[in-house]
C-alpha positions as CSV (number, residue, x, y, z in Angstrom):
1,X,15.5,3.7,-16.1
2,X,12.3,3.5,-13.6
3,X,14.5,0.0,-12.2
4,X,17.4,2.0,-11.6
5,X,15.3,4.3,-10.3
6,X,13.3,2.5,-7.8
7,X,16.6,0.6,-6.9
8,X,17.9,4.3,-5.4
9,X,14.8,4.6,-3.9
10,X,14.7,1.3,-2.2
11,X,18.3,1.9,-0.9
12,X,17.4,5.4,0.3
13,X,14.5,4.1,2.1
14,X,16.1,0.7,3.7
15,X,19.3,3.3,5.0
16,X,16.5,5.2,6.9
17,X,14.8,5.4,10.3
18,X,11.8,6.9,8.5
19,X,10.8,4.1,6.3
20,X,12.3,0.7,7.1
21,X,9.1,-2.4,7.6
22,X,7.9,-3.8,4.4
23,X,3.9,-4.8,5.0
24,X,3.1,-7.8,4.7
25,X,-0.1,-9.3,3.0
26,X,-3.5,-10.0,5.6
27,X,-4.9,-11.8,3.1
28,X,-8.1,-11.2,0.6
29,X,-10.1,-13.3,2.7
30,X,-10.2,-10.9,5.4
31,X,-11.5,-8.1,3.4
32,X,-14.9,-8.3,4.9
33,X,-13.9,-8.5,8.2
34,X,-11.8,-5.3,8.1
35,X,-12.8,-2.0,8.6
36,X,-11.1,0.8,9.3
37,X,-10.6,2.0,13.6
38,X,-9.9,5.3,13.9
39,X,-7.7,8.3,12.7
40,X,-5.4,8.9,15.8
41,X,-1.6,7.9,14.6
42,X,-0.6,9.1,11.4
43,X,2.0,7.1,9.1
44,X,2.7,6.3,5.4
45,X,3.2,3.8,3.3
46,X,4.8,4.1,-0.1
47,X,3.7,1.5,-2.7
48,X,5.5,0.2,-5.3
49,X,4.4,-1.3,-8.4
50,X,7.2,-4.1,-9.8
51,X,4.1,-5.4,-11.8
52,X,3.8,-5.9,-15.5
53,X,0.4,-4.4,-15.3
54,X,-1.3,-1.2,-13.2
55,X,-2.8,-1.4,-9.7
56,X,-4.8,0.3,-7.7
57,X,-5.1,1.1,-3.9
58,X,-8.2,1.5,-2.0
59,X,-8.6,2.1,1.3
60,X,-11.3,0.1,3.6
61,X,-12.9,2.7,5.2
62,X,-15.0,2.5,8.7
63,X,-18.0,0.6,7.0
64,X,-15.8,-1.7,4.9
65,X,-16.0,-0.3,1.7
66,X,-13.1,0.3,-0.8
67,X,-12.7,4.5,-1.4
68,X,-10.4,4.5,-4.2
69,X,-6.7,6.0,-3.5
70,X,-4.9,5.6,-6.5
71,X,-3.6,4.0,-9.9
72,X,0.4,3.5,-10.3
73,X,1.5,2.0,-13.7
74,X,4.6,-0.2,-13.7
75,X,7.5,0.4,-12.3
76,X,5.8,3.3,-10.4
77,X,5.1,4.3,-7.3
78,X,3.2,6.8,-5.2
79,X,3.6,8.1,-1.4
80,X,0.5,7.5,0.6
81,X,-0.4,9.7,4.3
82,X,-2.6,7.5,6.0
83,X,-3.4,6.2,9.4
84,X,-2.6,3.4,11.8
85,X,-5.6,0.9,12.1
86,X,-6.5,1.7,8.5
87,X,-6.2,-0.9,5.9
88,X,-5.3,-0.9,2.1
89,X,-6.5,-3.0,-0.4
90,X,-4.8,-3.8,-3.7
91,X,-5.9,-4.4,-7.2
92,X,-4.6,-5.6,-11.0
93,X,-7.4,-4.8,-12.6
94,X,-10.5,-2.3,-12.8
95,X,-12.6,-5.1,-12.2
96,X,-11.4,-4.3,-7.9
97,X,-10.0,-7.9,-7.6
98,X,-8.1,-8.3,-4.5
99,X,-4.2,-9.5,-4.5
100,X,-3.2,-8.3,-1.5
101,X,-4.5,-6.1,1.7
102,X,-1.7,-3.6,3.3
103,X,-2.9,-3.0,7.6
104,X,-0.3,0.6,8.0
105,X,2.0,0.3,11.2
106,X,2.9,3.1,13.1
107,X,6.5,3.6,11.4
108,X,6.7,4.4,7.4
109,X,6.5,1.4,5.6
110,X,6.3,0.4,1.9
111,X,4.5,-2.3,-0.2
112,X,5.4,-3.6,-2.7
113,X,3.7,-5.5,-5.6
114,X,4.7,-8.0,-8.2
């Protein structure tokens, strides 16, 4: 059901203006390099979770550190306001370790994790 599901939502989103740029992956290494710029251009991104296991987000904030955003079990996912020039780490485990950082573009976009 969540499949079929996530399949309508896909579809909805891909037909749309709003939300049509998949993010693609910085790259852990980059993690302490990034920090967030500035709160000017609003935008969302809606993860989705096509993993076997929960993730978490965290966004970097302006000194570099992870400020948890969210958990999203499998086959899941969850909506996320955010800003330009603000990036998005994600996580498999509670023990925070990185598979993949999200940098928002000005459009809607979505992630999505396997």
């Amino acid at each position: 059901m969540r499949r079929v599901v996530l399949a309508v939502i896909l579809a909805a989103l891909a037909g749309s203006a709003q939300a049509e740029s998949e993010l693609q992956d910085v790259g852990c290494a980059q993690e302490r390099q990034l920090r967030s710029i500035d709160q000017v251009t609003a935008t969302e991104v809606v993860f989705f979770n096509q993993s076997p296991v929960p993730i978490r987000t965290y966004w970097i904030d302006f000194h570099g550190r992870r400020i948890f955003g969210a958990e999203i079990r499998p086959g899941d996912s969850f909506f996320q306001q955010t800003y330009v020039n603000n990036p998005w780490v994600v996580t498999k485990t509670t023990a925070k370790i990185c598979v993949g950082i999200f940098q928002p573009i000005a459009e809607s976009s979505i992630v999505v994790v396997h």
